[in-house]
C-alpha positions as CSV (number, residue, x, y, z in Angstrom):
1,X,14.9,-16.1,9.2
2,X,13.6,-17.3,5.7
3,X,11.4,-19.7,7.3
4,X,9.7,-17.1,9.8
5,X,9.7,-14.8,6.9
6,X,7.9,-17.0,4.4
7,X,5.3,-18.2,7.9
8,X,4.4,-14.5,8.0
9,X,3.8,-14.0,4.5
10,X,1.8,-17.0,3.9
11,X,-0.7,-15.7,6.9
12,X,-1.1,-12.4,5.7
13,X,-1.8,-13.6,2.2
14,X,-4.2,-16.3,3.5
15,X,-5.8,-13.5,5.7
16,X,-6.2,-11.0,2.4
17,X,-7.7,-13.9,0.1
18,X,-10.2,-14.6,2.7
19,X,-11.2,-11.0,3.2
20,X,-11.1,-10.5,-0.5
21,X,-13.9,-13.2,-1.1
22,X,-16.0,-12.4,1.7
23,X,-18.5,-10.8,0.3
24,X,-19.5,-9.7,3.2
25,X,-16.2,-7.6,4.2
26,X,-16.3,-3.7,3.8
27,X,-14.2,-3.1,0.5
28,X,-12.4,-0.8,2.2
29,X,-9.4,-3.2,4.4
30,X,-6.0,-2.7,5.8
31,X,-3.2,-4.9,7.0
32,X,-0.6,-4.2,9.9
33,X,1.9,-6.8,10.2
34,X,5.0,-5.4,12.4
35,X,7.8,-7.9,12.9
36,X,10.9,-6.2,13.5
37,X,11.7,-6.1,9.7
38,X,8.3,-4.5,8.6
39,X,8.6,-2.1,11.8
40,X,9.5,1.0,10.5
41,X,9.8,3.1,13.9
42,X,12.8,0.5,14.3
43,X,16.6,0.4,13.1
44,X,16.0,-3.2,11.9
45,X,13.5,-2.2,9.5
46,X,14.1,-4.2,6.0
47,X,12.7,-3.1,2.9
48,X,13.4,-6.5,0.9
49,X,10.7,-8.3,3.8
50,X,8.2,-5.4,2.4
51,X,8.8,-6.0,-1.1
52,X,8.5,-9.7,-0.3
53,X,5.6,-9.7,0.9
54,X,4.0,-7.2,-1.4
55,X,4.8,-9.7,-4.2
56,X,3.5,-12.7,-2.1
57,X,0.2,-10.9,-2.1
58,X,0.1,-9.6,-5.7
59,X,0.8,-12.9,-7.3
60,X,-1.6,-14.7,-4.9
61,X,-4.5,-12.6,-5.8
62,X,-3.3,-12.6,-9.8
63,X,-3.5,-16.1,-9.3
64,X,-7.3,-16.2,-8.5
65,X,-7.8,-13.9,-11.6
66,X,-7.8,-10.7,-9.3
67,X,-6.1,-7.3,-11.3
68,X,-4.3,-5.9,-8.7
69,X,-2.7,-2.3,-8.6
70,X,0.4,-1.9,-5.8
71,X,0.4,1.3,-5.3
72,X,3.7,3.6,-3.9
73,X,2.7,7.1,-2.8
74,X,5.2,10.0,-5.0
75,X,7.1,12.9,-4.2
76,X,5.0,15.2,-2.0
77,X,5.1,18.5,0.1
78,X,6.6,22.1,-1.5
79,X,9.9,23.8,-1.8
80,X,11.7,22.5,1.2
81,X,9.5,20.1,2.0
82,X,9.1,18.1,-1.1
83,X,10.2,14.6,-1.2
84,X,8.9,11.1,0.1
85,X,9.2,9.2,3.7
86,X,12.2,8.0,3.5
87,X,11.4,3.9,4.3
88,X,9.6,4.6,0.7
89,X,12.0,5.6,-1.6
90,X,12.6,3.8,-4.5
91,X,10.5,1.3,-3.4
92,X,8.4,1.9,-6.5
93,X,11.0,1.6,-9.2
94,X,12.5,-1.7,-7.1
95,X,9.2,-3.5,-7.4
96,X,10.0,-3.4,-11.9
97,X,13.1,-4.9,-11.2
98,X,11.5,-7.7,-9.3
99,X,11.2,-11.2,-10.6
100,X,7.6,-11.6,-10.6
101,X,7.0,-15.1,-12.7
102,X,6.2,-15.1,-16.2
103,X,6.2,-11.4,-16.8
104,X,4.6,-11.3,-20.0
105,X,1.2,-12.8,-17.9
106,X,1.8,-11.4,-14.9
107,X,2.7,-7.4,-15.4
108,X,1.3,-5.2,-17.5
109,X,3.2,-4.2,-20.8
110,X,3.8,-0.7,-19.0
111,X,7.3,-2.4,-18.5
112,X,8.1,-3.7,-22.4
113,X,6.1,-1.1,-24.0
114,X,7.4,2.0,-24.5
115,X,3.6,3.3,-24.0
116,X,3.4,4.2,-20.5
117,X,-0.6,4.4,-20.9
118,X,-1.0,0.8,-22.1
119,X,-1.2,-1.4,-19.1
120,X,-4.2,-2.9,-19.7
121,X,-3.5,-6.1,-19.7
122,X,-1.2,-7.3,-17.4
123,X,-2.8,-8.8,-13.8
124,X,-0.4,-6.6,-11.5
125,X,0.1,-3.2,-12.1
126,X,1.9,-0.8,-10.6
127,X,0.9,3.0,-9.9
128,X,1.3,5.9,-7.2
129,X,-1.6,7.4,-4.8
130,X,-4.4,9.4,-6.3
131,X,-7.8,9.4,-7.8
132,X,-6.0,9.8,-11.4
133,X,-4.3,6.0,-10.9
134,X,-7.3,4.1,-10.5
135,X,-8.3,2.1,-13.2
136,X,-11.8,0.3,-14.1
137,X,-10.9,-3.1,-14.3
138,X,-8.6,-2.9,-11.6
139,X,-10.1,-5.5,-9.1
140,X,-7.9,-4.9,-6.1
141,X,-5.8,-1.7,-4.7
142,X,-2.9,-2.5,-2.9
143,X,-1.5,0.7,-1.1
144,X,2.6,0.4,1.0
145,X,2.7,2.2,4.1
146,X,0.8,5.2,2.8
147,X,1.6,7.8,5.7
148,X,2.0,12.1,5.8
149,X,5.4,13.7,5.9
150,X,6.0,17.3,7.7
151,X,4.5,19.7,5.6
152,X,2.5,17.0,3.8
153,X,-0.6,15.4,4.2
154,X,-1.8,11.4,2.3
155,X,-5.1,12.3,3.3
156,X,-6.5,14.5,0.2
157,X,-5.0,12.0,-2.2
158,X,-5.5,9.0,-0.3
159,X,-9.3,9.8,0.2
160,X,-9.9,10.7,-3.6
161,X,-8.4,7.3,-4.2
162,X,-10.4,5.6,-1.8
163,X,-13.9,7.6,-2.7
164,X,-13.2,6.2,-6.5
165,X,-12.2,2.8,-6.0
166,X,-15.2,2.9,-3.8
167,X,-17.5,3.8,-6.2
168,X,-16.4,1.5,-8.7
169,X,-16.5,-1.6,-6.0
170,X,-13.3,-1.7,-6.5
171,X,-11.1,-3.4,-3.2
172,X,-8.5,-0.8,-1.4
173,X,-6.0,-2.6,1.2
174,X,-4.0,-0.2,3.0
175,X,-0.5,-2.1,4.3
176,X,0.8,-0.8,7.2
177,X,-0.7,2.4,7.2
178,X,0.3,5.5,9.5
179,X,-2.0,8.1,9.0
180,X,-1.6,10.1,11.9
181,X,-0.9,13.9,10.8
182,X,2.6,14.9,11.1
183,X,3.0,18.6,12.6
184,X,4.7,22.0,10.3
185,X,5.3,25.2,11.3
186,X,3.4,25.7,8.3
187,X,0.3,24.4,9.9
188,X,-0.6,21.7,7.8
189,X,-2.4,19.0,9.8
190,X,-3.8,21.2,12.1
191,X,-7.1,21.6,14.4
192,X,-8.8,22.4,10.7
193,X,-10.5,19.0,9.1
194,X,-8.1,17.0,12.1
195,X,-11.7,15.0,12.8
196,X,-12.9,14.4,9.6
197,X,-8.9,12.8,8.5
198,X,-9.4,10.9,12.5
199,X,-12.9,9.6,10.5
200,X,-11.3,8.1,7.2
201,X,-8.8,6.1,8.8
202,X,-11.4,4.7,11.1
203,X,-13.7,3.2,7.5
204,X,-10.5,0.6,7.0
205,X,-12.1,-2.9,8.3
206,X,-8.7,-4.4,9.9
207,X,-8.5,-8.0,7.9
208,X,-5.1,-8.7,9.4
209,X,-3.0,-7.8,12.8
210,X,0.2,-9.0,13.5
211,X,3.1,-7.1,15.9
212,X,5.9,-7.9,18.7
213,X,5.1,-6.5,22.3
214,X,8.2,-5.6,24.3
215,X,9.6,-5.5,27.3
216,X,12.2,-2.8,26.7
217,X,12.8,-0.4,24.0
218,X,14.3,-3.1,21.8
């Protein structure tokens, strides 16, 4: 399984660093790579394959001199509905655990200075989903499985990320994204605003597309 593992995450990173240096590419991208470890509609789902290949991709593109942000959505929804999806959580706090090279070069001081606003100088930072997280310098946005929970929509957050990053020229990938809305009996992600959320996820340029077709339902 390493092998196939490492084969997948060498194409998706070959795919991103193309995309990334094509001028010509929309700034706005997004990745879907499904094996059965990165499917999470599927019991074999593997978070470690996801944090694998996040790291894959952040050190290639530090490696080409690229600032790159991974970004984990936080705790969202009210009351009863607060929280996170649950193929999500702690993935954030894992990633500062991670061996990611010569640390000192690679991450920003966030994680050795007790400063949590100096991370200026580290090539891969980490952050959460939101206009507020985007830096200037950053060169490249990399967003995990952003996605809406029951009684909690990514969109407003998710599109005041993407507007800024935008504006700035900054580069937004979205990695296996599920922005479909997610029905409440409180009504969230209804009829109201459904074709203008339908719109956004349509202004991500696809750069890489990878999943299993089955016979079966396994």
């Amino acid at each position: 399984q390493h092998s196939v593992r490492q084969m997948i995450y060498g194409d998706v990173t070959e795919g991103l660093l193309a995309a990334i240096a094509d001028e010509g590419c929309s700034r706005r991208m997004s990745v879907w790579c499904t094996p059965p470890e990165l499917n999470m509609e599927m019991d074999s789902y593997r978070v470690g394959t996801l944090l694998e290949l996040v790291r894959e991709l952040g050190l290639a593109l530090a490696n080409q001199g690229k600032k790159v942000r991974i970004c984990v959505q936080g705790s969202m929804g009210e009351g009863a509905f607060s929280g996170m999806p649950r193929v999500l959580s702690g993935v954030r706090k894992v990633m500062t655990m991670m061996d990611w090279g010569d640390g000192n070069k690679i991450l920003g001081p966030r994680y050795t200075d007790p400063d949590p606003d100096n991370d200026a100088e580290g090539m891969v930072r980490f952050g959460a989903v939101g206009a507020a997280e985007v830096v200037e310098d950053d060169d490249v946005l990399l967003v995990l499985a952003p996605q809406s929970m029951v009684g909690a929509s990514i969109y407003e957050s998710l599109s005041a990320m993407v507007e800024k990053a935008t504006a700035q020229g900054t580069a937004i990938v979205l990695l296996n994204p599920l922005l479909q809305d997610r029905q409440s009996s409180s009504g969230i992600m209804g009829v109201r605003g459904r074709s203008e959320r339908l719109a956004f996820a349509e202004t991500f340029t696809p750069i890489y597309h990878f999943r299993l077709l089955y016979s079966g339902t396994t």
